[in-house]
ROBAVEX-952901 format. One record per residue (C-alpha): residue number from 1; z, y, x. Coordinates in Angstrom, 2 decimals, always signed. Layout:
# ROBAVEX-952901
+------+---------+---------+---------+
! resi !      zz !      yy !      xx !
+------+---------+---------+---------+
!  NUM !       Z !       Y !       X !
...
+------+---------+---------+---------+
END
This chain:
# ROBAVEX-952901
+------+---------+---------+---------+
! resi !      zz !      yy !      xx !
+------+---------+---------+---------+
!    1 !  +12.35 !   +8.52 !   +5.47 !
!    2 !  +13.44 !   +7.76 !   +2.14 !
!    3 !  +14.50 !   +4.22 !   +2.10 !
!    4 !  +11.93 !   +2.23 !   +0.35 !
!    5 !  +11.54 !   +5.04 !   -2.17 !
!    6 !   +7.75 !   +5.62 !   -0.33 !
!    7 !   +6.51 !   +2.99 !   -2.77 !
!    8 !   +7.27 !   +4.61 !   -6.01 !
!    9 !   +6.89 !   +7.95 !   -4.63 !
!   10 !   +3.38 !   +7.76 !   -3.41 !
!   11 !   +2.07 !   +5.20 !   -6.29 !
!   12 !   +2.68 !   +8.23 !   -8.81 !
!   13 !   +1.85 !  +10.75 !   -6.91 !
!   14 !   -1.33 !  +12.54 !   -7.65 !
!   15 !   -4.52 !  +12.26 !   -5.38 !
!   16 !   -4.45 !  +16.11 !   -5.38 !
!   17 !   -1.14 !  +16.47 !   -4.86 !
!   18 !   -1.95 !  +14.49 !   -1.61 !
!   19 !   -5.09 !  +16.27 !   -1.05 !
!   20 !   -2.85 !  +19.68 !   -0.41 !
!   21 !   -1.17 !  +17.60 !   +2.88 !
!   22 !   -2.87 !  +16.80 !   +6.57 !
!   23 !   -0.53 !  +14.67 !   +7.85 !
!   24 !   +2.32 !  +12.38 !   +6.62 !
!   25 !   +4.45 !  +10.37 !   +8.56 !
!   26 !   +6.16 !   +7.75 !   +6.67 !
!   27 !   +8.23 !   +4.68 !   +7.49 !
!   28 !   +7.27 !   +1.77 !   +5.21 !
!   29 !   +9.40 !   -0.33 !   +3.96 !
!   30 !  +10.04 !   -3.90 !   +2.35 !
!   31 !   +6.73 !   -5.34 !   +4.32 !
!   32 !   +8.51 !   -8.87 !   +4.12 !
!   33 !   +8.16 !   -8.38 !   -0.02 !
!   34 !   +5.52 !  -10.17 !   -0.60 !
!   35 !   +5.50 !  -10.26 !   -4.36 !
!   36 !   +5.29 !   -6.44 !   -3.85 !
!   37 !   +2.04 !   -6.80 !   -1.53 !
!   38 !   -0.13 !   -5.67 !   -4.57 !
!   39 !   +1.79 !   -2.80 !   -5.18 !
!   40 !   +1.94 !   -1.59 !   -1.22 !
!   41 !   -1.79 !   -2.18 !   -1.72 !
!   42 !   -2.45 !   +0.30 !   -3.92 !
!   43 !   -0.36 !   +3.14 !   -2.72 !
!   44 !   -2.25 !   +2.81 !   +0.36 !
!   45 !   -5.98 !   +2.71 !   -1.32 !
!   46 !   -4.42 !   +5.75 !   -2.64 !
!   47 !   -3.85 !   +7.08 !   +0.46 !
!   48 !   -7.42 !   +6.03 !   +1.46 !
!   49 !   -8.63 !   +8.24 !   -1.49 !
!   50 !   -6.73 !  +10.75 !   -0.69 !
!   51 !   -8.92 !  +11.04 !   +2.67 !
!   52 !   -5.91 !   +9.83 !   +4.82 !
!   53 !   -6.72 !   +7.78 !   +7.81 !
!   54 !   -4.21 !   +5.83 !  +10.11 !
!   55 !   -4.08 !   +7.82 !  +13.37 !
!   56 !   -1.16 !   +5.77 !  +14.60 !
!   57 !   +1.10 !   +2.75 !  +13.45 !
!   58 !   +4.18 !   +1.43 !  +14.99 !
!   59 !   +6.71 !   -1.62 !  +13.93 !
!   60 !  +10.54 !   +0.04 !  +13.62 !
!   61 !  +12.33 !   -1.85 !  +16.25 !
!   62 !  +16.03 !   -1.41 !  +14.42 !
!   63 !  +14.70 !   -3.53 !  +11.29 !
!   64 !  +13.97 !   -6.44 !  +12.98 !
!   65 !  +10.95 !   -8.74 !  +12.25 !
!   66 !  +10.09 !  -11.94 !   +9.19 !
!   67 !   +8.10 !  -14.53 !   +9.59 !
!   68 !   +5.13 !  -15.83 !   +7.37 !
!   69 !   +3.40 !  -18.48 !   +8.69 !
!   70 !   +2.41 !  -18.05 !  +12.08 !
!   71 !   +3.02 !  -14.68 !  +12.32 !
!   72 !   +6.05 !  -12.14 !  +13.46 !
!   73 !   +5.31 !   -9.02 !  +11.32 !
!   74 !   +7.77 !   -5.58 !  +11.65 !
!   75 !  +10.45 !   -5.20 !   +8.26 !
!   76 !   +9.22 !   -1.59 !   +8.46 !
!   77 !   +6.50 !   +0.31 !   +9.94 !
!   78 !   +6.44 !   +4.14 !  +10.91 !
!   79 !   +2.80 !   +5.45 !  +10.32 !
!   80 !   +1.23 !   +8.61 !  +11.28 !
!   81 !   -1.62 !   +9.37 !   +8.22 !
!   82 !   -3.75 !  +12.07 !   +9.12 !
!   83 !   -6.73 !  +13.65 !   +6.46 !
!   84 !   -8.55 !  +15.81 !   +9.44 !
!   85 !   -9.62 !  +12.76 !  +11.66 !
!   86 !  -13.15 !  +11.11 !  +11.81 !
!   87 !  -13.36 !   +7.81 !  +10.13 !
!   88 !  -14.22 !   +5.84 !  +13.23 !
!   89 !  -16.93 !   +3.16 !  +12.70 !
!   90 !  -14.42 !   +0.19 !  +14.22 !
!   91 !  -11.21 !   -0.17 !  +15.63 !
!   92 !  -11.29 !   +0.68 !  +19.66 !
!   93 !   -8.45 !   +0.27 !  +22.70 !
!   94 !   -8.64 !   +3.55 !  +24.24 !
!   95 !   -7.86 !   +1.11 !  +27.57 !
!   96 !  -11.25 !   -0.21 !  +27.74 !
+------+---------+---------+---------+
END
């Protein structure tokens, strides 16, 4: 957890610098930046790249939430990214 110093941190990181990792658990923050939405975009194609897949995704209940539009969305998110899992075809509930 470095305090919204993911963003820089993984946008100049290498792809094989990435490639040496299987898992990374990160807390993202500054989702309520929208003007930075481009940015967030490409660290996580980078991730993507990088053969990272999202194995599990939670919003961090201390932050609290913003609004935009219709929608309640987490200030920060704490992801589990994991390179050994299958890319799964679609997204499933494990409950049905």
């Amino acid at each position: 957890d470095i305090e919204r110093g993911e963003w820089p941190t993984l946008l100049e990181a290498d792809v094989s610098l990435l490639k040496k990792f299987r898992q990374l658990l990160i807390e993202f923050h500054g989702l309520w930046k929208e003007k930075q939405h481009a940015k967030f975009l490409q660290v996580m194609q980078k991730l993507k790249s990088a053969g990272f897949k999202v194995a599990h995704v939670h919003g961090n209940n201390f932050v609290g939430t913003y609004r935009n539009g219709r929608f309640m969305l987490p200030r920060a998110v704490e992801v589990t990214l994991d390179a050994s899992l299958p890319l799964l075809e679609k997204c499933h509930d494990p409950n049905y």
